[in-house]
KEKOLTOR-404032 format. One record per atom (N, C-alpha, C): x, y, z; chain; residue in three letters; atom name. Coordinates in steps of 0.05 Angstrom, whole numbers, plus 5000, padded with zeros to 4 digits. Layout:
REM residues N
      x      y      z   c     r    a
      X      Y      Z   A   ALA   CA
...
//
This chain:
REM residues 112
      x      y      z   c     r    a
   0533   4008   5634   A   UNK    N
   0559   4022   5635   A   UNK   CA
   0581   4003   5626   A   UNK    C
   0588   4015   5608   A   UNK    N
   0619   4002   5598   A   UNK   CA
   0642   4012   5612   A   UNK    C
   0673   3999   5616   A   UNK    N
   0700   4015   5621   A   UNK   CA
   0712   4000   5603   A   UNK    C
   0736   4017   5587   A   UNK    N
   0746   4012   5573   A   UNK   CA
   0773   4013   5592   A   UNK    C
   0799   4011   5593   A   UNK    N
   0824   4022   5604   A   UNK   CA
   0843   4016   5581   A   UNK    C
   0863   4039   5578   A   UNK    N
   0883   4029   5559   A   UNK   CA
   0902   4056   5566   A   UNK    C
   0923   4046   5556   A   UNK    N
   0947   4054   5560   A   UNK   CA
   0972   4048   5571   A   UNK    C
   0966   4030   5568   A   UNK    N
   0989   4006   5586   A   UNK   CA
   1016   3999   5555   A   UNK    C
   1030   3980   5567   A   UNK    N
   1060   3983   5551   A   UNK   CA
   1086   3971   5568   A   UNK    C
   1098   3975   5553   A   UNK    N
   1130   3967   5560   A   UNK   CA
   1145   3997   5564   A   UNK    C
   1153   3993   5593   A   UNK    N
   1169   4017   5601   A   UNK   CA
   1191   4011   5618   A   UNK    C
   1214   4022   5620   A   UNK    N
   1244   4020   5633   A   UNK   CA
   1235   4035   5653   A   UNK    C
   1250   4022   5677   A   UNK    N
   1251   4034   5701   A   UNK   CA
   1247   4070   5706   A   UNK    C
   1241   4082   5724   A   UNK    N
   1237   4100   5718   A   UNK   CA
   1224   4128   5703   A   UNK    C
   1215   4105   5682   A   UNK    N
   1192   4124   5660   A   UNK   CA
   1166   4118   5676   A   UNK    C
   1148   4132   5656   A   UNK    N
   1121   4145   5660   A   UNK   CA
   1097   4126   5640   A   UNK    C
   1078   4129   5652   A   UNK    N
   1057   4120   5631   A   UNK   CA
   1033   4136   5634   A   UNK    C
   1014   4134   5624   A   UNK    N
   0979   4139   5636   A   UNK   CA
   0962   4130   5630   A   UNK    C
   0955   4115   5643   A   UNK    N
   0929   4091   5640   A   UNK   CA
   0899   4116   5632   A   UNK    C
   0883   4100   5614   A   UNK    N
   0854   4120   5611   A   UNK   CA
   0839   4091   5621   A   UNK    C
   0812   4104   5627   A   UNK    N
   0794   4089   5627   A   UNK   CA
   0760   4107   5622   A   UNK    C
   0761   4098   5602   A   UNK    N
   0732   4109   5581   A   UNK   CA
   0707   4101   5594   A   UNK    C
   0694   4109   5599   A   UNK    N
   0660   4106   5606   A   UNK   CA
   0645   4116   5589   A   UNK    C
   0621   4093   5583   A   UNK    N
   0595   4098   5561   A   UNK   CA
   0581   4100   5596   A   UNK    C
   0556   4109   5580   A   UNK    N
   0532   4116   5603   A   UNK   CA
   0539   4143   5615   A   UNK    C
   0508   4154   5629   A   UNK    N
   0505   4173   5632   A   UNK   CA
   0512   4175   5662   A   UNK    C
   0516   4155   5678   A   UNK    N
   0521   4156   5712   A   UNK   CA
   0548   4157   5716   A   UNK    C
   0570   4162   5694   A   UNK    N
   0596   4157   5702   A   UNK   CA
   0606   4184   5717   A   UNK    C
   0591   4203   5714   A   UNK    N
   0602   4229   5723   A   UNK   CA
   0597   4231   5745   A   UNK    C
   0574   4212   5753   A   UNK    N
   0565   4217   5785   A   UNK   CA
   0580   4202   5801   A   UNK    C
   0596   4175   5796   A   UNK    N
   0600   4155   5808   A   UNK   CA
   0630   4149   5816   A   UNK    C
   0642   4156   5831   A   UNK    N
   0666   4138   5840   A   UNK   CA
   0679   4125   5824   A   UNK    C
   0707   4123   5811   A   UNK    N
   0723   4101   5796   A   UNK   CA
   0749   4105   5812   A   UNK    C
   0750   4075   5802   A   UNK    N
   0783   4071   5814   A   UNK   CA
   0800   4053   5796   A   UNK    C
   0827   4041   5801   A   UNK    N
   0839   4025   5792   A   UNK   CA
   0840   4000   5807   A   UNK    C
   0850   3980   5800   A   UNK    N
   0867   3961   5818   A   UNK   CA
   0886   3957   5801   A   UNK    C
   0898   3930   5806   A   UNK    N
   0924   3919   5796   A   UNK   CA
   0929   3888   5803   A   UNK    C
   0934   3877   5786   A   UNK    N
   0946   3849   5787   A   UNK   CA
   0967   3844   5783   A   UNK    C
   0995   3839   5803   A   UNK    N
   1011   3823   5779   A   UNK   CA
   1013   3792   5787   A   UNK    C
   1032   3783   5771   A   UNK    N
   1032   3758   5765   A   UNK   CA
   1037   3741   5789   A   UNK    C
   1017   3721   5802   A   UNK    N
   1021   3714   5825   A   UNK   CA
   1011   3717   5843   A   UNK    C
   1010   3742   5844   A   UNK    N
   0997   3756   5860   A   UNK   CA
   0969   3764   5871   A   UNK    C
   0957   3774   5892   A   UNK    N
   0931   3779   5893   A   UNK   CA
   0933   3806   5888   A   UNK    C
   0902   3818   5875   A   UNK    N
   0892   3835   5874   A   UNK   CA
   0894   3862   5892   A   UNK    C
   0913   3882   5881   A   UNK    N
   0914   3904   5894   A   UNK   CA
   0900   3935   5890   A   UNK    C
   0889   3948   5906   A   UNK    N
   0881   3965   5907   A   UNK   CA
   0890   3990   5898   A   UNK    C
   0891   4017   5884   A   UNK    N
   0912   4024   5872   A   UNK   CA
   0901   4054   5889   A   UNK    C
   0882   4058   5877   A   UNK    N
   0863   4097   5880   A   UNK   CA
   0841   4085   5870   A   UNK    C
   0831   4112   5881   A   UNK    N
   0801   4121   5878   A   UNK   CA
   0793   4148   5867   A   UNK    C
   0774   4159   5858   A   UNK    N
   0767   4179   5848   A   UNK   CA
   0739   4184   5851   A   UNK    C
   0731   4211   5868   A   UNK    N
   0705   4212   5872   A   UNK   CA
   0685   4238   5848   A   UNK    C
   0663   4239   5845   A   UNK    N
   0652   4244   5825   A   UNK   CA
   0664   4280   5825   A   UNK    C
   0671   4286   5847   A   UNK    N
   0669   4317   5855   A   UNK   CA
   0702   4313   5850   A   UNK    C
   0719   4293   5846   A   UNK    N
   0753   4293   5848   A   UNK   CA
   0760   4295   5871   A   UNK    C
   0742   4281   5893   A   UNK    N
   0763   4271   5923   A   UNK   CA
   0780   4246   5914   A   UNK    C
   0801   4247   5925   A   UNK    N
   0822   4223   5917   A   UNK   CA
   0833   4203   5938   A   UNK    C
   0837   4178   5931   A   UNK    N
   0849   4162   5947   A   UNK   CA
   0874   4147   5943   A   UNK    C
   0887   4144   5954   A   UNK    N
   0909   4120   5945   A   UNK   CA
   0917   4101   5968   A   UNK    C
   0935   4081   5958   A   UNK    N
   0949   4057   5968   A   UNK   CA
   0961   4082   5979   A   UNK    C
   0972   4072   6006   A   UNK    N
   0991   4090   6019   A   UNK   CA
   1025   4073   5993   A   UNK    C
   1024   4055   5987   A   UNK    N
   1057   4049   5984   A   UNK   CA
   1058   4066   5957   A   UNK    C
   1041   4079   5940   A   UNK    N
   1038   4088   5919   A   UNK   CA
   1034   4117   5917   A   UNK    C
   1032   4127   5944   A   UNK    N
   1025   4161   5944   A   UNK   CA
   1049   4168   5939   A   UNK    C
   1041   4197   5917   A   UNK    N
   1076   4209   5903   A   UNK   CA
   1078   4201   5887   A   UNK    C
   1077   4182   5873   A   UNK    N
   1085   4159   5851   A   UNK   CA
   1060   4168   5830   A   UNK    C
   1032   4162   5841   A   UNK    N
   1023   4156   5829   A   UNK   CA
   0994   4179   5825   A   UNK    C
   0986   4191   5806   A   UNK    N
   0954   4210   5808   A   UNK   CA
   0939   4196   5790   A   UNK    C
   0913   4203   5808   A   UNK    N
   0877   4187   5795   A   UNK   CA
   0877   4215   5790   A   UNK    C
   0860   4233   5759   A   UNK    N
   0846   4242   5772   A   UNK   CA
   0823   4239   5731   A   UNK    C
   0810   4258   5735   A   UNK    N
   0791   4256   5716   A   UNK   CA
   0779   4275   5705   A   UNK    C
   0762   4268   5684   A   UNK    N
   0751   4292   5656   A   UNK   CA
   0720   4282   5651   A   UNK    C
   0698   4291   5672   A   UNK    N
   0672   4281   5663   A   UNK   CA
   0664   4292   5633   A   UNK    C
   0670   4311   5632   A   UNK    N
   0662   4319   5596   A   UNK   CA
   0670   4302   5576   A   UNK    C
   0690   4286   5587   A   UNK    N
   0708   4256   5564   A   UNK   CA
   0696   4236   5579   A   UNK    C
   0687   4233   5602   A   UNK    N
   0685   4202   5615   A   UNK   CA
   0700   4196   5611   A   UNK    C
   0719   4199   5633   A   UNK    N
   0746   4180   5623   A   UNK   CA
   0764   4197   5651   A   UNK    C
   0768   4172   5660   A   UNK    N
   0794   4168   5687   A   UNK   CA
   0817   4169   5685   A   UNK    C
   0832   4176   5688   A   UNK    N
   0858   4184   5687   A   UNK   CA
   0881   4168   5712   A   UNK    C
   0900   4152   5708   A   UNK    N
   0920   4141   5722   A   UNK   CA
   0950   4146   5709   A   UNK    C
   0960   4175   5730   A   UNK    N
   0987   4187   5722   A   UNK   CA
   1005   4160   5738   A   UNK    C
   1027   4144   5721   A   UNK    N
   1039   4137   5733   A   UNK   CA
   1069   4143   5738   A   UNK    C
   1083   4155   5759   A   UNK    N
   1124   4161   5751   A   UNK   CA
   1134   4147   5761   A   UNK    C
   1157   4146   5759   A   UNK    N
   1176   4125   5780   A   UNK   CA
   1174   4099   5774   A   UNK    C
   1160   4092   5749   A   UNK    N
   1158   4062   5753   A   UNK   CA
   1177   4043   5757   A   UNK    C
   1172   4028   5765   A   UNK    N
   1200   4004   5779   A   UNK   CA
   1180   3974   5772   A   UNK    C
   1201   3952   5776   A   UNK    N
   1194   3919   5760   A   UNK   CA
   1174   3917   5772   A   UNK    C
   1167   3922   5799   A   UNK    N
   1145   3923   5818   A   UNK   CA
   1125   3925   5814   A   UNK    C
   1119   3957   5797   A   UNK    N
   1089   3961   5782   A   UNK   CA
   1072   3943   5761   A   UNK    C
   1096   3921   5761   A   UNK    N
   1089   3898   5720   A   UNK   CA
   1065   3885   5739   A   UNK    C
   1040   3899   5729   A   UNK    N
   1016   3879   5729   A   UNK   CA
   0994   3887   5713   A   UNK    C
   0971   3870   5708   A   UNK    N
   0944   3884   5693   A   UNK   CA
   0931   3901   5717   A   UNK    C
   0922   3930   5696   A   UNK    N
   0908   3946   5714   A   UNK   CA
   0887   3945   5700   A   UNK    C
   0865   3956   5723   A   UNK    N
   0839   3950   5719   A   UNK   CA
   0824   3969   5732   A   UNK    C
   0811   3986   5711   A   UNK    N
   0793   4000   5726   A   UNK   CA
   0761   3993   5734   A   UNK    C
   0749   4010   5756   A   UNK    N
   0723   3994   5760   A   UNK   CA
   0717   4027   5776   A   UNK    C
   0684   4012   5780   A   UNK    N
   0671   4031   5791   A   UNK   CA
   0668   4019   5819   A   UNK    C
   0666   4022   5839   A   UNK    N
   0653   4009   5869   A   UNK   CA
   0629   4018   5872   A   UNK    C
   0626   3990   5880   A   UNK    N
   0597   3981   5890   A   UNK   CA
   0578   3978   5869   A   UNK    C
   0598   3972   5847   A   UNK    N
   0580   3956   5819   A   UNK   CA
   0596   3935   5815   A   UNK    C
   0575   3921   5789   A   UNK    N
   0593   3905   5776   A   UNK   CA
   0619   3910   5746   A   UNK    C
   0620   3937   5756   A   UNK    N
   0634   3943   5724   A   UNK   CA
   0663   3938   5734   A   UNK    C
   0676   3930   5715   A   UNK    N
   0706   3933   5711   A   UNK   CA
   0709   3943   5678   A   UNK    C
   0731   3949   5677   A   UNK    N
   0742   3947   5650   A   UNK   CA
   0763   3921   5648   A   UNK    C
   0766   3918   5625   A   UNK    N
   0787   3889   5613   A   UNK   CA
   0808   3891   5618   A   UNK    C
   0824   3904   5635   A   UNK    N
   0857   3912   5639   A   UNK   CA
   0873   3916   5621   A   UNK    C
   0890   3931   5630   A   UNK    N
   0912   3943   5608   A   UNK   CA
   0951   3938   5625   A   UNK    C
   0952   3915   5608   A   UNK    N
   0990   3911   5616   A   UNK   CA
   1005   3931   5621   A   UNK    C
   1016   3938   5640   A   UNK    N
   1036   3948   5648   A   UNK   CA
   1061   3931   5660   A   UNK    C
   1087   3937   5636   A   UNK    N
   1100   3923   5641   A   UNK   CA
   1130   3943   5641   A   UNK    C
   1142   3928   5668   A   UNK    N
   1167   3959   5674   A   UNK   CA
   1190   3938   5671   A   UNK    C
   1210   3940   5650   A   UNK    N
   1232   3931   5648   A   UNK   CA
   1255   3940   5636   A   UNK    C
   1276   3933   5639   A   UNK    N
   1301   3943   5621   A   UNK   CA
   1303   3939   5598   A   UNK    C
//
């Protein structure tokens, strides 16, 4: 299994983005994905989850802000982001739990 993520960019306060994250292989439709997030400095944060049937999870500081959700006929995860603020500037990264997949992250960067 591959993850790809992309959609990341330079955005002003307040705009929008949407992170994808692509899956090769045939287990992606069965399996749980989520995001995290890094920013600079920082440790590793937790973002959502997405379960194969579309149960959802999030960071509580991100509920409202932020929707997982997904398209098994595309393989491919979906991260609605609004509201963004300087706060959100980190690499996101999607992965599956309780593997070793990640994808390569995709910059998200929120500035004036």
């Amino acid at each position: 299994v591959q993850l790809q993520a992309s959609g990341g960019g330079l955005v002003q306060p307040g705009g929008s983005l949407r992170l994808s994250c692509a899956a090769s292989g045939s287990i992606f439709n069965t399996r749980t994905i989520g995001w995290y997030r890094q920013a600079p400095g920082k440790q590793r944060e937790w973002v959502a989850t997405i379960s194969s049937v579309g149960r959802t999870n999030y960071a509580d500081s991100l509920k409202g802000r932020f929707t997982i959700s997904r398209d098994n006929a595309k393989n491919t995860v979906y991260l609605q982001m609004n509201s963004l603020q300087p706060e959100d500037t980190a690499v996101y990264y999607c992965y599956m739990p309780g593997s070793t997949y990640w994808g390569q992250g995709t910059q998200v960067t929120v500035s004036s």
